[in-house]
C-alpha positions in Angstrom: 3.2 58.4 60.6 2.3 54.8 60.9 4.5 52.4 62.7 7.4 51.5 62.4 7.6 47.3 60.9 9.5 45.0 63.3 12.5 44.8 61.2 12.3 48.8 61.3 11.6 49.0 65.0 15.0 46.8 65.2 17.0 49.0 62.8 15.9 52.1 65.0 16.9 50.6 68.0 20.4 49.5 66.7 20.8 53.1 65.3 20.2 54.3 68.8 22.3 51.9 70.6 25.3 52.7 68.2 24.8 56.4 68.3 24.6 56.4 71.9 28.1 54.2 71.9 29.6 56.7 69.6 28.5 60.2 71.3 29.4 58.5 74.8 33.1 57.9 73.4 33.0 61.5 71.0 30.4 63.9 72.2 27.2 65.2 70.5 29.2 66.9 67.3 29.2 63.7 65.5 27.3 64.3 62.0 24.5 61.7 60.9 27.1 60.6 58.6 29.7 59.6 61.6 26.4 57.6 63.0 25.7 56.3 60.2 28.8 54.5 59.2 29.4 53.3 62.5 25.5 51.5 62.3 27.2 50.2 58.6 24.1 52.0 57.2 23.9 55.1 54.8 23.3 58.2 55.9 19.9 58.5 53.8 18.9 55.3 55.8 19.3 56.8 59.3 17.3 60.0 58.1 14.6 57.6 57.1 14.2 56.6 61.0 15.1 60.2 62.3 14.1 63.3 60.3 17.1 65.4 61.6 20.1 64.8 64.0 18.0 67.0 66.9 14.9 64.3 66.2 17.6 61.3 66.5 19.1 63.5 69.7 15.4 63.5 71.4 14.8 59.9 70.6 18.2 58.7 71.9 17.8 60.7 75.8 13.9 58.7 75.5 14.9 55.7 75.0 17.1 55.3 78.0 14.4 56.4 80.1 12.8 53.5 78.3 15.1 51.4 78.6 15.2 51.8 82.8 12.4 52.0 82.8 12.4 55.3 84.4 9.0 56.2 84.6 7.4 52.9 86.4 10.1 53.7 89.2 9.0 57.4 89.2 5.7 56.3 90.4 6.2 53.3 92.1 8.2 55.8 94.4 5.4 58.4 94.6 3.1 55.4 96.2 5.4 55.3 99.1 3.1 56.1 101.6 5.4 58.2 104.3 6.6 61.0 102.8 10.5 61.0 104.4 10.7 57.5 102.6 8.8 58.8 99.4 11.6 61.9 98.8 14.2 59.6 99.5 12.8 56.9 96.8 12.3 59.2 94.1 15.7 60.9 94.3 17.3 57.4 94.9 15.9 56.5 91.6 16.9 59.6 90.0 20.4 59.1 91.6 20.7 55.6 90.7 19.9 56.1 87.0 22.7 59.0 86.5 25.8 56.9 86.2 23.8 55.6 83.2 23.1 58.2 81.7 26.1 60.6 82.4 28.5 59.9 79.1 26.1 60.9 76.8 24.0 63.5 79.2 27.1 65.6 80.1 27.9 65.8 76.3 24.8 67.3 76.0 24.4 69.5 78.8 28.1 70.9 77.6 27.1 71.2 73.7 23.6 72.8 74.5 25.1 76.2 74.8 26.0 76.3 70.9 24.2 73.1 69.6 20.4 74.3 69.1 19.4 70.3 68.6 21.3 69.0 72.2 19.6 72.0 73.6 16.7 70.6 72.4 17.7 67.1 73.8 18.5 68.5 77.0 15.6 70.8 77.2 13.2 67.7 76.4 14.5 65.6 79.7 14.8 68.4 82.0 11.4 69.3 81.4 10.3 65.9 82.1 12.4 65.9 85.5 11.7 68.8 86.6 7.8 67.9 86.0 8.4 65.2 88.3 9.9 66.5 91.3 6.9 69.0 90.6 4.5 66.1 91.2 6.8 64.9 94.2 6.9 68.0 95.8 3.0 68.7 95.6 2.4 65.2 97.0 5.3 66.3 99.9 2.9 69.4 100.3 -0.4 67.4 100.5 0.7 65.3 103.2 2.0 68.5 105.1 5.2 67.4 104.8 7.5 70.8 103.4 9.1 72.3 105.8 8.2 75.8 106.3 8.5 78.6 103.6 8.6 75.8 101.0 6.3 76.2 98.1 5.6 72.9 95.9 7.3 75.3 93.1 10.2 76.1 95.3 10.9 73.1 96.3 10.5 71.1 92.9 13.2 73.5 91.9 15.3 73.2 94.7 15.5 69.2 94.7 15.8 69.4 90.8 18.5 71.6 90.9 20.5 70.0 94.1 19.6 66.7 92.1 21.0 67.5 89.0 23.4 66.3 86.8 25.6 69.3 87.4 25.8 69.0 90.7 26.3 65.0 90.5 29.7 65.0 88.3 30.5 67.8 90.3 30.7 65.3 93.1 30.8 62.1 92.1 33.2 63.0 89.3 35.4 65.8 89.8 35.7 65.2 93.4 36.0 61.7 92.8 32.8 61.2 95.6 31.9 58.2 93.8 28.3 57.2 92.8 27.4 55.5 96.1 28.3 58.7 98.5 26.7 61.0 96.4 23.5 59.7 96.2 23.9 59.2 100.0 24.8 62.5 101.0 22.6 64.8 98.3 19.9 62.5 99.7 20.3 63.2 103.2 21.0 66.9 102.7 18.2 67.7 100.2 15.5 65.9 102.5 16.7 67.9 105.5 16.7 71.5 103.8 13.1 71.0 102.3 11.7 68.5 104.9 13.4 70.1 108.3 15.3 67.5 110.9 13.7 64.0 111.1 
C-alpha cells in the first residue's frame, strides 16, 4: 500500500481521535457506522483508511503509543545505568502512561473475551509490553541484578503482570488508590520481590 497523502494522513488521524473519544465514552461495541457518523464521514470512507473495525482497533491502541511517545521513554529508561533506578524508570513510564490509556484499554481488555478484533487489539499491545519488560528484565539479569531464583522469563512475567492494567484499576480505580500511590507503591513492591531489599 503506498502512503497515505497528507490530507489522508489528517483524515486518519481525526478518525482515530474521534473513535478513541467515542469508545472511551461507549466501549469497543460501537459499529464502523457509530464511528463514522460521529467523524461526519461515511462509513465506506472510514473503511477506505481501515480495512475492518479490528484493523481501525490495532491502529487506534498504536497510535497512542505514538502519540506518548512510548517507545523513546522505553529506551531512554533502559540507558539508566544502575539497574534499581533502571526498573524503577521503565515501570514509572509504564505507570505514568496508564491513566491515558485506561478508558479505552479497559474497554478492551473487558470486550476481548467475546470480541475476536479487541482481542486482537489487546493481544497486539500486550505483546509489545510484555516484550519489553522481556528486554528489561534480561538487561536486570546482565548486570547481576535479579534477585535469586529469578529467570529473565520469570521475571518479565512477573513485573508485566503486577504492572498491568488489571492490577492498576484494581487499585487506583476500584480502591480509589489514585494514580500517584499506585505507581508508588507497585513500584516499590515489584522492585523488592524481583530485585531483593535495597
Amino acid at each position: 500500500m503506498s502512503n497515505p497523502s497528507p490530507r489522508g494522513a489528517r483524515t486518519r488521524a481525526d478518525i482515530l481521535d474521534v473513535a478513541w473519544r467515542v469508545i472511551a465514552e461507549r466501549g469497543t461495541h460501537v459499529s464502523m457506522q457509530e464511528i463514522a457518523a460521529a467523524a461526519g464521514l461515511t462509513r465506506q470512507a472510514v473503511y477506505v483508511h481501515f480495512r475492518s473495525r479490528g484493523g481501525l482497533l490495532v491502529a487506534l491502541v498504536r497510535r497512542a503509543d505514538d502519540r506518548a511517545d512510548i517507545h523513546a521513554q522505553f529506551r531512554h529508561a533502559l540507558q539508566t545505568d544502575d539497574p534499581r533506578h533502571r526498573l524503577d524508570a521503565f515501570l514509572r513510564v509504564w505507570l505514568d502512561f496508564v491513566p491515558t490509556i485506561h478508558p479505552v484499554a479497559s474497554s478492551l481488555m473487558r470486550a476481548r473475551a467475546d470480541d475476536p478484533e479487541a482481542a486482537a487489539a489487546w493481544r497486539d499491545r500486550m505483546t509489545a509490553l510484555q516484550r519489553g519488560f522481556g528486554i528489561l528484565a534480561g538487561s536486570l539479569r546482565r548486570d547481576g541484578a535479579l534477585g535469586s531464583g529469578w529467570t529473565v522469563a520469570g521475571a518479565a512475567d512477573y513485573l508485566w503482570a503486577g504492572a498491568s492494567l488489571q492490577v492498576w484499576e484494581l487499585l487506583a480505580v476500584d480502591r480509589a488508590w489514585g494514580a500517584a500511590r499506585t505507581s508508588r507503591i507497585l513500584r516499590r513492591t515489584l522492585a523488592a520481590a524481583v530485585l531483593g531489599p535495597e
